[in-house]
MIVO-653996 format. One record per atom (N, C-alpha, C, CB): x, y, z. Coordinates in steps of 0.001 Angstrom, whole numbers, plus 524288, in hexadecimal, padded with zeros to 5 digits. Glycine has a CB too. Layout:
XYZ;...
END
This chain:
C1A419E40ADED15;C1A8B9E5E7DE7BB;C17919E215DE43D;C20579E680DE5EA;C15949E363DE035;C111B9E160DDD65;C15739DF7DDD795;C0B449E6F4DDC5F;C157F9DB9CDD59D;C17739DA46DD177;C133D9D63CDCE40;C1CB29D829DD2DD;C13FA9D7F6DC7B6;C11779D4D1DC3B2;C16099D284DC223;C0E369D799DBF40;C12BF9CBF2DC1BF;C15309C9F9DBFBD;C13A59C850DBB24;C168D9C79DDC225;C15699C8EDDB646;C11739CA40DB219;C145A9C306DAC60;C13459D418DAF20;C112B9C242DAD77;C13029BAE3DA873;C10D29BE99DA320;C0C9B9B198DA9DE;C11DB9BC87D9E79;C0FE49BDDED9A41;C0F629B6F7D9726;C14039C2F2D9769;C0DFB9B8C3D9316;C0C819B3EED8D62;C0E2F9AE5BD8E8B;C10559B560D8714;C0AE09AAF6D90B5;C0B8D9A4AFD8FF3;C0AF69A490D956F;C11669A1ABD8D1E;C0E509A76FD9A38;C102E9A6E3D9DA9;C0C8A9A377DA2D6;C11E09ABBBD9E11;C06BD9A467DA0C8;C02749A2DFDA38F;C02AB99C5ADA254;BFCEB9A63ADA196;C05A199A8DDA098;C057B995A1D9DC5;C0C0A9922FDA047;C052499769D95EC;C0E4E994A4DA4E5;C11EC99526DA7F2;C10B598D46DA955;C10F299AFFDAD17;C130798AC3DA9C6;C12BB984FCDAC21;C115C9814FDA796;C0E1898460DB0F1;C0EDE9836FDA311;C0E7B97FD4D9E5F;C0F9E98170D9A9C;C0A7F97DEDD9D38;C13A598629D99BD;C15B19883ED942B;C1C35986CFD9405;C149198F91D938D;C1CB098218D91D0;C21DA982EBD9206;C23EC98146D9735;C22FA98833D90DC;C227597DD3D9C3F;C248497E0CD9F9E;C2D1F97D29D9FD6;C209497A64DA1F9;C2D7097A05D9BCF;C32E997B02D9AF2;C35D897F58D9AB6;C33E89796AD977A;C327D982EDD980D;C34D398864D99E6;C334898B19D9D82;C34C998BB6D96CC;C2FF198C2CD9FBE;C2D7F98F13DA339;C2B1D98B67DA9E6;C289B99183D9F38;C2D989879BDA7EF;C298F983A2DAE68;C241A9848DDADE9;C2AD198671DB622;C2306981B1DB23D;C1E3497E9CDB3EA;C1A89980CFDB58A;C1EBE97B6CDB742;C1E4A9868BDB772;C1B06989CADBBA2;C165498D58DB8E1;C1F4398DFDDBEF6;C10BF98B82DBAAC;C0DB998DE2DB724;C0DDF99323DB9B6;C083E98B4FDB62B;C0B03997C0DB61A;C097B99C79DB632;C05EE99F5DDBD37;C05A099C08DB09F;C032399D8DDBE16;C00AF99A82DC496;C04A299AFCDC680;BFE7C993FDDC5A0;C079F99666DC6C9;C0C8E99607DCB09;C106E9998EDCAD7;C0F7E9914FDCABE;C105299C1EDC619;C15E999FCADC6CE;C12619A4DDDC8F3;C1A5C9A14BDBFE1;C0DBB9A5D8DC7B5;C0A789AA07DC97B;C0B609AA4CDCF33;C04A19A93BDC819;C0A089A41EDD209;C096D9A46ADD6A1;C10239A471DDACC;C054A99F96DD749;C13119A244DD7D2;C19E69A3AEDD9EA;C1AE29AA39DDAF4;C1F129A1B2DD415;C173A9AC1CDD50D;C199B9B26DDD4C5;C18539B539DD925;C17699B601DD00C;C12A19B4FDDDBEB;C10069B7D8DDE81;C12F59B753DE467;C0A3F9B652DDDD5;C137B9B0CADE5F1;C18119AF3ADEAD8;C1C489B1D5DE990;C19FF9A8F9DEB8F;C205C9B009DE54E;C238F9B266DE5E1;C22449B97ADE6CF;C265A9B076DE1DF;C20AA9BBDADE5A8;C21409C0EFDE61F;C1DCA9C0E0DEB2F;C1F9D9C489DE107;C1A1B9BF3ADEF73;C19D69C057DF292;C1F839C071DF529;C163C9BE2CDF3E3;C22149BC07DF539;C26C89BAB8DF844;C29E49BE58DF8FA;C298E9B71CDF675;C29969C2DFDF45E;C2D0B9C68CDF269;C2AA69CBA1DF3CB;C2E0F9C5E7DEC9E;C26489CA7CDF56F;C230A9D018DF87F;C203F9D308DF1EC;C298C9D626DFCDF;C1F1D9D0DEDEE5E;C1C719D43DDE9C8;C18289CEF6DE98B;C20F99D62CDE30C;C15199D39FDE772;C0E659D17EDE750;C0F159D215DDF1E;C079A9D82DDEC09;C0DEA9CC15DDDF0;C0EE49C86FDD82C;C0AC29C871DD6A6;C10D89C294DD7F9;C0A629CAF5DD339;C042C9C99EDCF64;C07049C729DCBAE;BFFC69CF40DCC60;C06419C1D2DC790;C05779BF35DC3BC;C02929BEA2DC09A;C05B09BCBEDC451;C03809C288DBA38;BFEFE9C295DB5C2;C04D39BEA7DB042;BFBEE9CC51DB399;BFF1C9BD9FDAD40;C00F59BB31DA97E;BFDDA9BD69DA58E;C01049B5C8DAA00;BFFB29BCEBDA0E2;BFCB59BEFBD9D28;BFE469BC56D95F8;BFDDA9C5A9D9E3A;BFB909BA8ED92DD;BFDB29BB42D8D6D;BFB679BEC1D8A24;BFDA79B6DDD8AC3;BF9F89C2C0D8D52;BF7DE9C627D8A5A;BFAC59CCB3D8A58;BF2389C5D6D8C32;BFE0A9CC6BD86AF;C02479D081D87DD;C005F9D7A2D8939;C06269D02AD8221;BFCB79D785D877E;BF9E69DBC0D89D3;BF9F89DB78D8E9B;BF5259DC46D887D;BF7849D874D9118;BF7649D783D96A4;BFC439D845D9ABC;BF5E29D274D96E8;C00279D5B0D9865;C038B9D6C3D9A10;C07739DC87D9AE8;C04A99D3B7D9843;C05DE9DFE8D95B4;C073D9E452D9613;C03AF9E6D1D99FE;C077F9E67AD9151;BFF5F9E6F5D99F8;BFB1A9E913D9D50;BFDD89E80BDA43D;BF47F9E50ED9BAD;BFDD09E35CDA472;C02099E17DDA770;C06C19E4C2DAA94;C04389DE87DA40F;C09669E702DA5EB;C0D6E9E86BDA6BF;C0DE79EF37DA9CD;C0FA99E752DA195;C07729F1B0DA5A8;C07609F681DA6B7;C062D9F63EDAA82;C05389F987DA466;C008D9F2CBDAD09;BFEA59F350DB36A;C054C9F337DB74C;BF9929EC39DB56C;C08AD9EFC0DB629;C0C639EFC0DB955;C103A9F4A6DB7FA;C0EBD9EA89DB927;C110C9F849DB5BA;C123C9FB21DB471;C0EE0A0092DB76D;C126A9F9AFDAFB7;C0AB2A0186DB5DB;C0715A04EFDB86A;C07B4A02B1DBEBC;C00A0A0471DB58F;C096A9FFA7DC17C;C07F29FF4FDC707;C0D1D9FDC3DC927;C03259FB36DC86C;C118D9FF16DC51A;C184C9FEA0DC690;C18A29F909DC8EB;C1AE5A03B0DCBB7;C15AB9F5BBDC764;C15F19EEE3DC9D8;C1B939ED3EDC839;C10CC9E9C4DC670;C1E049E9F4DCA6D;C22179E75CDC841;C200F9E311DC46C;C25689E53ADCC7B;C24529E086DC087;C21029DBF6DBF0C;C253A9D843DBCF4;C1C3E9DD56DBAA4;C233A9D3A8DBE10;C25EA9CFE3DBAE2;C24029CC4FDB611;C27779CCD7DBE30;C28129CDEBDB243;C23FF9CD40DAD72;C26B49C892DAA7A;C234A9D328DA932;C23B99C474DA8AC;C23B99BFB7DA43D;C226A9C135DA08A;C20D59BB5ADA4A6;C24259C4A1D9C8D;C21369C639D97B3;C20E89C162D93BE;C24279CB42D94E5;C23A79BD01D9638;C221D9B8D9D9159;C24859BB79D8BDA;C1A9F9B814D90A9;C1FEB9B807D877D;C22B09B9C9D8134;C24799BF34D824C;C1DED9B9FDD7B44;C202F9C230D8457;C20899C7B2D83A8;C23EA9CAFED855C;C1D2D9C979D84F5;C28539C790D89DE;C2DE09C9EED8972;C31B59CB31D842C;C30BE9C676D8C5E;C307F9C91FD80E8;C33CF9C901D7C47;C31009CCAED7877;C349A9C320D79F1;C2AD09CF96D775C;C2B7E9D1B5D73F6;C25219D5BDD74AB;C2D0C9CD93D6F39;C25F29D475D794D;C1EBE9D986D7A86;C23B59DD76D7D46;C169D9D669D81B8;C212B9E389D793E;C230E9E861D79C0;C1D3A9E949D7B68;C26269EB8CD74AE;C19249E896D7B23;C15A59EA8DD806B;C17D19E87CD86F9;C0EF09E7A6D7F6F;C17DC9E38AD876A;C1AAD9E210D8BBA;C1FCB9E555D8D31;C1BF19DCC7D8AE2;C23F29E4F4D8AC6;C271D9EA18D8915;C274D9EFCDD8CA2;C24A69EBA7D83A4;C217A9F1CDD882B;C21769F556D8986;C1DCF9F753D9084;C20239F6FDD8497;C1B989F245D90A6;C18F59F2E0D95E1;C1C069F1FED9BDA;C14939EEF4D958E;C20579EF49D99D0;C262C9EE0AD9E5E;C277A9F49FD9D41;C2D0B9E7EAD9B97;C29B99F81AD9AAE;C2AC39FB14D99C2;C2988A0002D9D3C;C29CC9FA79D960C;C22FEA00BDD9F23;C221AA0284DA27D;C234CA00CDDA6D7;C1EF0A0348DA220;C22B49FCB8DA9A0;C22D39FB0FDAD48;C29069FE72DB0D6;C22459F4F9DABD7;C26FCA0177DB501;C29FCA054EDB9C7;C2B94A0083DBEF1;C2475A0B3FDBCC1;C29A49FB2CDBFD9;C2A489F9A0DC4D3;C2D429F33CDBF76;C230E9F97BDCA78;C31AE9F08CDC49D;C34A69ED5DDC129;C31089E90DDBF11;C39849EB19DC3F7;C34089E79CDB9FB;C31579E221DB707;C351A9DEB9DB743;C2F779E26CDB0C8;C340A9D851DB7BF;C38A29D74ADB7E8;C36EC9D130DB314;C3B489D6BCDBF0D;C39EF9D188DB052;C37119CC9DDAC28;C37129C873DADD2;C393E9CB5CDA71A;C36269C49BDAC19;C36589BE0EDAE71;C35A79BA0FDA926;C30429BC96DB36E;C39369B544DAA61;C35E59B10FDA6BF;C37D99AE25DA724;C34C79B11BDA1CE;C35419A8C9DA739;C36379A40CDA94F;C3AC49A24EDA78B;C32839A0A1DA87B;C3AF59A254DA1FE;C3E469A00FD9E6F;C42759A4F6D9F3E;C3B9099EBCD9822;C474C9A2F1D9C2B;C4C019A87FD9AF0;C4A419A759D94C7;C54F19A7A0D9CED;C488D9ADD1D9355;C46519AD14D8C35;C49B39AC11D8AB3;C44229B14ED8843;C4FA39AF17D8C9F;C55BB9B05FD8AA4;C57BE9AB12D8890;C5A129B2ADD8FD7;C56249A83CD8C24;C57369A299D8AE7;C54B799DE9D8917;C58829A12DD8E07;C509E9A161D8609;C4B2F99D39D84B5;C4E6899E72D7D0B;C415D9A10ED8717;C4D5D999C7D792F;C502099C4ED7661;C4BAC99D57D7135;C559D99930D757B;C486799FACD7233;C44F69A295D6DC2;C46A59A806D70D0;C3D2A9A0D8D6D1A;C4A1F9ABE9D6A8C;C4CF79AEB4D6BD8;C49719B313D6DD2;C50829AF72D6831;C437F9B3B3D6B6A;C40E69B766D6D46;C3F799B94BD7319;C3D809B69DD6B20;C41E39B51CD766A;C3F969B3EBD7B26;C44609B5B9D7E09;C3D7C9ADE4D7C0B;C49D89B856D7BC5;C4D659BA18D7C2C;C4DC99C189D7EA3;C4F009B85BD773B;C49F29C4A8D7BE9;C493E9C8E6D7DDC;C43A79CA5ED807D;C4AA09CBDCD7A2A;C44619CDCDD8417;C40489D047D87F4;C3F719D54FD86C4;C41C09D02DD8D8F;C3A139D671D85A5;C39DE9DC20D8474;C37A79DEDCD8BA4;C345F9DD43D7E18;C38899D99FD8E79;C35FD9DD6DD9576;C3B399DD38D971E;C30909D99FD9B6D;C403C9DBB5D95CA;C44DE9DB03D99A6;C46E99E111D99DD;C49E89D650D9754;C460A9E470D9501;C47239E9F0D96F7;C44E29EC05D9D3B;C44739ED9FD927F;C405E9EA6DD9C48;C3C959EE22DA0BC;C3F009E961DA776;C323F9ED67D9E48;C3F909E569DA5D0;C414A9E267DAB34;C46399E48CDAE0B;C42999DC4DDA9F8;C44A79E458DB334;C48869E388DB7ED;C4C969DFEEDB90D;C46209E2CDDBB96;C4BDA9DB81DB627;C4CC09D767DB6D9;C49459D38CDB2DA;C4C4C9D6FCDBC0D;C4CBE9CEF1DB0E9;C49EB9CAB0DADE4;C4B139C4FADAF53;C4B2C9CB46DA843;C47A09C1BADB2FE;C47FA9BC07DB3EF;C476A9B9DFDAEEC;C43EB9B9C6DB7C5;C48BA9B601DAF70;C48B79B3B1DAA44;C4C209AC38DAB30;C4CF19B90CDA5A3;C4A1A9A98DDAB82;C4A639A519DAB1F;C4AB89A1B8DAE9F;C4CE39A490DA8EE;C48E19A20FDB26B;C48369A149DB85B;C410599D72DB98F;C48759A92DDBB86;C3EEB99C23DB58D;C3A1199A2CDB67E;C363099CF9DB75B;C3A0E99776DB9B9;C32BC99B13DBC61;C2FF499FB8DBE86;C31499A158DC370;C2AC599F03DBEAF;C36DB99F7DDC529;C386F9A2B9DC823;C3B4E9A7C2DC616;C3B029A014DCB23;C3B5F9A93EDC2F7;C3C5F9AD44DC08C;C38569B231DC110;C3D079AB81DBBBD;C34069AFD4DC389;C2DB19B4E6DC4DB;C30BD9B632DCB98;C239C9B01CDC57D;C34049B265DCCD5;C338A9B393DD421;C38F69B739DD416;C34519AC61DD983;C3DEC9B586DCF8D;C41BE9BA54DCF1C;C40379BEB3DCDAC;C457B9B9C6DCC0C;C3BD59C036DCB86;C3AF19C4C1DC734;C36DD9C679DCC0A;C38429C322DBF99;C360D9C2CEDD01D;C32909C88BDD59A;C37129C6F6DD826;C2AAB9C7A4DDA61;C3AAB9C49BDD9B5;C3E339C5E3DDD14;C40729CB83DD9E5;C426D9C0C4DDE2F;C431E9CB14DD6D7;C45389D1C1DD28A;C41359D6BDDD48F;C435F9D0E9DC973;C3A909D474DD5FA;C39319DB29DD599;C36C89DA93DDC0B;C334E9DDD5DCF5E;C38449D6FFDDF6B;C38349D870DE485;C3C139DA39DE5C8;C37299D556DE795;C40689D9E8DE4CC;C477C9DC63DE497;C46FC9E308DE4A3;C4B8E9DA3CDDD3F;C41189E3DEDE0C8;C42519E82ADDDA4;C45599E967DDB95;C421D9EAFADDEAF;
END
């Protein structure tokens, strides 16, 4: 089974943004964990990043048009892209959210709601970047 794993805004900047919150682990290395881990798990891992929120919707429809599963980092854009939103929305095969940090518990209150947790299967959430290897363990389970 084919899964996107889809980073959004800053995220490419993974090992020097903030490592107090987010670790060490640059963007590369978690790319290259995702793809092992999901061999391990029998699904074939593509890894895109993007700060370009178009892209990411574009993103969303290709995985949508080809029923891909995906695991999505919407970054800022969990909290307030209704294109992102609305592009989880289509999506027919499971999404399952992810993020390094728990926002719930980050305390800028905006970072408090998800406009993708409707459309999720499931939401990791504060687990590092092992939180990318629970969120393909969730859609090898099916």
């Amino acid at each position: 089974m084919r899964v996107l794993v889809l980073n959004g805004p800053n995220l490419g900047r993974l090992g020097r943004r903030q490592p107090e919150i987010y670790g060490t682990t640059t963007h590369a290395e978690l790319a290259e964990r995702c793809v092992a881990w999901g061999t391990e798990l029998g699904l074939e891992v593509e890894v895109r990043q993007t700060n370009h929120e178009g892209v990411m919707v574009d993103w969303l429809n290709e995985a949508a048009d080809e029923r891909t599963p995906v695991v999505l980092n919407a970054a800022a854009w969990t909290h307030y892209s209704y294109a992102v939103l609305d592009a989880c929305a289509q999506l027919e095969a499971p999404l399952v959210e992810v993020h390094i940090s728990d926002p719930r518990q980050r305390p800028e209150e905006f970072r408090h709601h998800s406009v993708v947790t409707a459309y999720a299967v499931e939401v990791v959430a504060g687990h590092g970047v092992d939180g990318y290897r629970m969120a393909l363990e969730v859609l090898a389970r099916g």
